[in-house]
Backbone as numpy.savetxt, mean C-alpha at the origin, in Angstrom:
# Nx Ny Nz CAx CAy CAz Cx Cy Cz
14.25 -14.50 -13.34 14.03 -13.43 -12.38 15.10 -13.52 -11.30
15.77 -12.43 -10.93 16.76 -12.05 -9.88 16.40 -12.77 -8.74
15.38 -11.89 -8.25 14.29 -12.62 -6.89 13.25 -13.41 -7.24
13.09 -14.33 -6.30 11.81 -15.38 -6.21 10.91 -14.15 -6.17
9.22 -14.29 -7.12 8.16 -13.64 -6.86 8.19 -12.97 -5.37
7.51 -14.20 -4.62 7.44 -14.21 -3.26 8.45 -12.81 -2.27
9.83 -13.57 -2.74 10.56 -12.11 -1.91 10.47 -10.81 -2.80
10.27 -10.98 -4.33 9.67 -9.55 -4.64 8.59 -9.02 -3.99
8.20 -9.95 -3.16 6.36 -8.90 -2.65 6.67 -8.59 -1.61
7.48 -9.00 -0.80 7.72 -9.25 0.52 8.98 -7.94 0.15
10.12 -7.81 -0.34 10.70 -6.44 -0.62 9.52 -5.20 -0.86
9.04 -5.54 -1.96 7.84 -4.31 -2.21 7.25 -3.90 -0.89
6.74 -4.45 0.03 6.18 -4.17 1.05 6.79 -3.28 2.10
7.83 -3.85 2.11 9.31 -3.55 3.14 9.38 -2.56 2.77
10.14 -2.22 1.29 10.49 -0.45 0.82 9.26 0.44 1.15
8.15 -0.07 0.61 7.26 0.93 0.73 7.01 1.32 2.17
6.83 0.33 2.98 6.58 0.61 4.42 7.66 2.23 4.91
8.71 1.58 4.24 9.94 2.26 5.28 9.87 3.56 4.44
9.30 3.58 3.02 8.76 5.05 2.31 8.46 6.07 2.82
6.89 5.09 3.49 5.75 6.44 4.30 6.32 6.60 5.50
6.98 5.99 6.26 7.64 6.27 7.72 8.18 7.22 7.52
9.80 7.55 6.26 10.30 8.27 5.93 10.27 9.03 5.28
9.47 9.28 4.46 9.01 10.56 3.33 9.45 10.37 1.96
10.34 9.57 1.88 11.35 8.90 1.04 10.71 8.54 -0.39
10.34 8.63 -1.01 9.32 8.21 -2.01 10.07 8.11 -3.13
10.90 8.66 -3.55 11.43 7.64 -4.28 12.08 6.25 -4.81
12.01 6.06 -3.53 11.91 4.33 -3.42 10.69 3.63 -4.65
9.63 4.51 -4.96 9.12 4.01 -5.29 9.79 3.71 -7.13
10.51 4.34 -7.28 11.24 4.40 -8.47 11.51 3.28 -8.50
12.42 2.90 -7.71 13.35 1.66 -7.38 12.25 0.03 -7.70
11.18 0.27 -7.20 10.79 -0.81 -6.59 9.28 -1.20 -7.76
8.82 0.05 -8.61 7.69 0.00 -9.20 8.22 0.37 -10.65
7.62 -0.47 -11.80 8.39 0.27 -13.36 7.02 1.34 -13.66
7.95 1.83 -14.76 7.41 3.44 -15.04 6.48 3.09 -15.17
5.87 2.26 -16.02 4.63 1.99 -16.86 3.67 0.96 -16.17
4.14 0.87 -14.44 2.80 -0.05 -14.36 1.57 0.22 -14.33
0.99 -0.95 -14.22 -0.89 -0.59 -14.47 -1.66 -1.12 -12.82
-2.16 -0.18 -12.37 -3.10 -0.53 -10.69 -4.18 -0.74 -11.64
-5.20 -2.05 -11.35 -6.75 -2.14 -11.94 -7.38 -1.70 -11.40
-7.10 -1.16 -10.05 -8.12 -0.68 -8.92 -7.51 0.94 -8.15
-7.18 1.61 -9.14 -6.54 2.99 -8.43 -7.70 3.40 -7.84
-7.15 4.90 -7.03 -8.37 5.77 -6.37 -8.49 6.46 -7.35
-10.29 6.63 -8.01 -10.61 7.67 -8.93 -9.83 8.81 -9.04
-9.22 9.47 -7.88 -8.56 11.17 -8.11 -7.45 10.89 -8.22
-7.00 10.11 -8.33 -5.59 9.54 -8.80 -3.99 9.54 -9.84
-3.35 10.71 -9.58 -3.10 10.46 -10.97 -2.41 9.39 -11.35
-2.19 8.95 -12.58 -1.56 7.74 -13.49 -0.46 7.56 -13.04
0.37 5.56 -13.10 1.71 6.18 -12.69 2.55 5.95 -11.49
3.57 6.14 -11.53 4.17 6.08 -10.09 3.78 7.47 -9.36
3.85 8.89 -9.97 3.59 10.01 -9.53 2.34 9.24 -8.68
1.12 9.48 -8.90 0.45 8.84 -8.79 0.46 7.99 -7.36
1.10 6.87 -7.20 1.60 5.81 -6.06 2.07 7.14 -5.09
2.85 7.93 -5.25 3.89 8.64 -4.51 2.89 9.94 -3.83
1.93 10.40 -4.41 1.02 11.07 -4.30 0.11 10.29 -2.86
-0.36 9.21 -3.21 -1.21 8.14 -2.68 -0.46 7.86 -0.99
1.05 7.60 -1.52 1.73 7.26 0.23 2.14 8.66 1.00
2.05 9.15 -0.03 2.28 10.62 0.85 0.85 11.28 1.47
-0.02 10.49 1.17 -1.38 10.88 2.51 -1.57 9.94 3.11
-1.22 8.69 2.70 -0.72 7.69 3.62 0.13 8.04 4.97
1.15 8.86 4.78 2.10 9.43 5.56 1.38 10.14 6.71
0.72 11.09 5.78 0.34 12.16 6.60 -0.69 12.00 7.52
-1.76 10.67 6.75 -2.28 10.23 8.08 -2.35 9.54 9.20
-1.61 8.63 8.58 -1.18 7.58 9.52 0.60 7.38 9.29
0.97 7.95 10.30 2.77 8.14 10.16 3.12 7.25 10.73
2.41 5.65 11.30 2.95 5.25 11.93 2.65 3.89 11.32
2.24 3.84 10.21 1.34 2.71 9.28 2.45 1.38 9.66
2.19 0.52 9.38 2.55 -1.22 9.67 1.74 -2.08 8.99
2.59 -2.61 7.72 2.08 -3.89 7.00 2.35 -5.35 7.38
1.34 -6.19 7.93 1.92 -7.80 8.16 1.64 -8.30 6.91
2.42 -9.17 6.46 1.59 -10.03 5.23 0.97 -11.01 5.88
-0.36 -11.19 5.64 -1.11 -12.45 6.64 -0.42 -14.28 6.00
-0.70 -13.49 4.44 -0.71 -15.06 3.23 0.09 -14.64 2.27
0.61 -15.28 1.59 1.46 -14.78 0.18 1.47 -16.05 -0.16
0.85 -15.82 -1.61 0.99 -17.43 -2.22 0.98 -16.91 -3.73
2.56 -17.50 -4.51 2.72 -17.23 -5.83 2.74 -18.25 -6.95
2.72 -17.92 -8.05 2.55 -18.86 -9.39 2.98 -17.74 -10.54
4.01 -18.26 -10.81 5.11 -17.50 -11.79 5.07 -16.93 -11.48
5.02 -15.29 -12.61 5.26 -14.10 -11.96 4.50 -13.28 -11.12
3.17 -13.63 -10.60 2.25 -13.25 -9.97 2.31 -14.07 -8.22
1.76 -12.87 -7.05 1.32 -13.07 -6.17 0.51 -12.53 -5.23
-0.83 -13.43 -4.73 -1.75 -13.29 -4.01 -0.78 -12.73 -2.23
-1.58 -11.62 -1.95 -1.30 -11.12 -0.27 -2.60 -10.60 0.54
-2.89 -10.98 1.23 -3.51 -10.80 2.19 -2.92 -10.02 3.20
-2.85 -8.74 3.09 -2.35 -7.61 4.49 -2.82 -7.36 5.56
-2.44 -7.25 6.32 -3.12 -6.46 7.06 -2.58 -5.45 7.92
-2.83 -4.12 7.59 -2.60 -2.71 8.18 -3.10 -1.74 9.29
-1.90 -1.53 10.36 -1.97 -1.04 11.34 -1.86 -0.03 11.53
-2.64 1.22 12.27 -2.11 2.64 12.22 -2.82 3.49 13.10
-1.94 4.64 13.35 -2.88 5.52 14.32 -3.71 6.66 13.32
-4.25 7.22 13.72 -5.20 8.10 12.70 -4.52 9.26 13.39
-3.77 9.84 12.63 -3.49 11.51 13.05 -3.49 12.49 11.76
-4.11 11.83 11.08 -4.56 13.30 9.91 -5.68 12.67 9.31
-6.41 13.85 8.67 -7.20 13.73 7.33 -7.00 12.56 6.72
-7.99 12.14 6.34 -8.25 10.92 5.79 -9.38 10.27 4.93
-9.84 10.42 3.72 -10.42 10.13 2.93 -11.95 10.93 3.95
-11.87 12.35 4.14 -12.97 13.23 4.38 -13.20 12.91 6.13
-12.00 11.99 6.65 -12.39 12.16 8.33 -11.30 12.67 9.04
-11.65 13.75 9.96 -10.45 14.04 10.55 -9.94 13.10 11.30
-8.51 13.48 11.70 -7.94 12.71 12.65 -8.67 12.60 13.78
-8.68 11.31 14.57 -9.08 10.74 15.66 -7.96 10.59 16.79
-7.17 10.35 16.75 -5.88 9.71 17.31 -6.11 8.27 17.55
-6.88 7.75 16.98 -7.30 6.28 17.15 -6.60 4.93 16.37
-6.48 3.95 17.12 -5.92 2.95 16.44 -6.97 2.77 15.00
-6.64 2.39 13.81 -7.35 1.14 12.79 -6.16 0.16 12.47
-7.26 -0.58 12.08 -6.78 -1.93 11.27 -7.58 -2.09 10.22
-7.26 -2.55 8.73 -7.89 -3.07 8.04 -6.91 -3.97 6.98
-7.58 -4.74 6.13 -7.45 -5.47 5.22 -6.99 -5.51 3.42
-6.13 -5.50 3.27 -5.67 -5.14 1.97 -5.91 -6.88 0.94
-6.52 -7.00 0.21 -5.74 -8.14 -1.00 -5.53 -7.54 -2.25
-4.09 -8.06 -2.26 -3.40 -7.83 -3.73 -3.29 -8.94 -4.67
-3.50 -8.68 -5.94 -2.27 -9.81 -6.69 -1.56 -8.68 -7.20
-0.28 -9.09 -7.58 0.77 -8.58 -7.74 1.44 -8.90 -8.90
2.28 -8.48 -10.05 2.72 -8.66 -11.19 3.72 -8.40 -11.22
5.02 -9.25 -11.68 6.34 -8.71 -11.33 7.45 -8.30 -12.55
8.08 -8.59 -12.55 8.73 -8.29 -13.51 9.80 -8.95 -13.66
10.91 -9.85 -14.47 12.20 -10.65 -14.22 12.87 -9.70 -13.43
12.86 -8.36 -13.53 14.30 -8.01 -12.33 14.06 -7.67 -11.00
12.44 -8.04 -10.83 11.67 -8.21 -9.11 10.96 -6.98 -9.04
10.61 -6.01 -10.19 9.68 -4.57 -10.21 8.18 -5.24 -10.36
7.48 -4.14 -9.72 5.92 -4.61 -9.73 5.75 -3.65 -10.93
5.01 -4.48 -11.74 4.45 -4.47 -13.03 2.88 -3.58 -13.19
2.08 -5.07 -12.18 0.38 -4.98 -11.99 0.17 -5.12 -10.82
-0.85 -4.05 -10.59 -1.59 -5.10 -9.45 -3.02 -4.48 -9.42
-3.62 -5.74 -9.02 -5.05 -5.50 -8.58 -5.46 -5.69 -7.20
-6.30 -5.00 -6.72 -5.96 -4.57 -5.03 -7.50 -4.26 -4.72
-7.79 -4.70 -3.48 -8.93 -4.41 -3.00 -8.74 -4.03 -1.43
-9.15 -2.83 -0.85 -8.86 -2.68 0.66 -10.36 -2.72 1.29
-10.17 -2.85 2.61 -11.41 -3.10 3.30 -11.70 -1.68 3.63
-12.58 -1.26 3.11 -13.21 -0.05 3.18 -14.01 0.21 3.97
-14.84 -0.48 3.82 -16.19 -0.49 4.78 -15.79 -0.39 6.88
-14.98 -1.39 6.26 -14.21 -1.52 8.13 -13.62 -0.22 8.44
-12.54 0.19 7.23 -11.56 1.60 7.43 -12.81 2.43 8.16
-13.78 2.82 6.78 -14.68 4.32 7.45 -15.24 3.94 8.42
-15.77 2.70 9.13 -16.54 2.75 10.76 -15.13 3.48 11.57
-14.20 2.83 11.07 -12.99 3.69 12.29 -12.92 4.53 12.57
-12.68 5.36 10.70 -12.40 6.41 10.61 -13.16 7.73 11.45
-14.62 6.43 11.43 -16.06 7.80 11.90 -16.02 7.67 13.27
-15.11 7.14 13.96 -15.69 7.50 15.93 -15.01 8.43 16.57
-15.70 8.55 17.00 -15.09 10.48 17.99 -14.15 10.24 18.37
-13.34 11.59 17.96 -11.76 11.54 18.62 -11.61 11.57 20.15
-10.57 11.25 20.21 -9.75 10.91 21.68 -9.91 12.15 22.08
């Protein structure tokens, strides 16, 4: 592999971040192969990178100001465990809540699947949901 796992996740993160800031989405080309597999997509989802690109582009739109820390990253071959955690203001629609103008934070874990030339392959992903919608639900500013 080109890159250590580790800085493949830590790139993945980076491009994508600087994606939804910028609208830029084809980064995701760059950074994801055609054929990977999410175990945990959103049901309305389509397949795919389309799919991913679809996903950060309401990412965008709701939170334009999104910020990933990696809390943990811990790898074993081509796979790695992350613990995120995501910062953002709420200024759009959002999984059925309007914008608030309000700060959230919540919790992402991934494992991650790479590929020898540092492309994400797999991943299985769980976000903190439960935390997101209390946010999502308090009266706007």
């Amino acid at each position: 592999m080109t890159l250590s796992t580790k800085d493949a996740a830590r790139r993945l993160y980076r491009r994508l971040e600087e994606a939804i800031h910028s609208g830029d989405f084809d980064v995701v080309d760059d950074v994801i192969q055609q054929d990977a597999v999410d175990h945990h997509p959103d049901p309305d989802m389509t397949p795919g990178r389309e799919g991913i690109k679809q996903a950060f582009a309401g990412l965008r739109a709701a939170f334009p100001d999104i910020r990933f820390e990696l809390e943990d990253l811990v790898a074993e071959g081509d796979k790695v465990a992350c613990r995120i955690t995501a910062r953002a203001t709420h200024r759009g629609s959002f999984m059925g809540f309007a914008a608030t103008g309000l700060p959230v934070s919540y919790t992402l874990l991934d494992v991650l699947r790479f590929s020898q030339d540092g492309r994400l392959v797999e991943r299985w992903g769980l976000v903190e949901e439960g935390r997101l919608r209390q946010q999502l639900a308090r009266p706007p500013r």
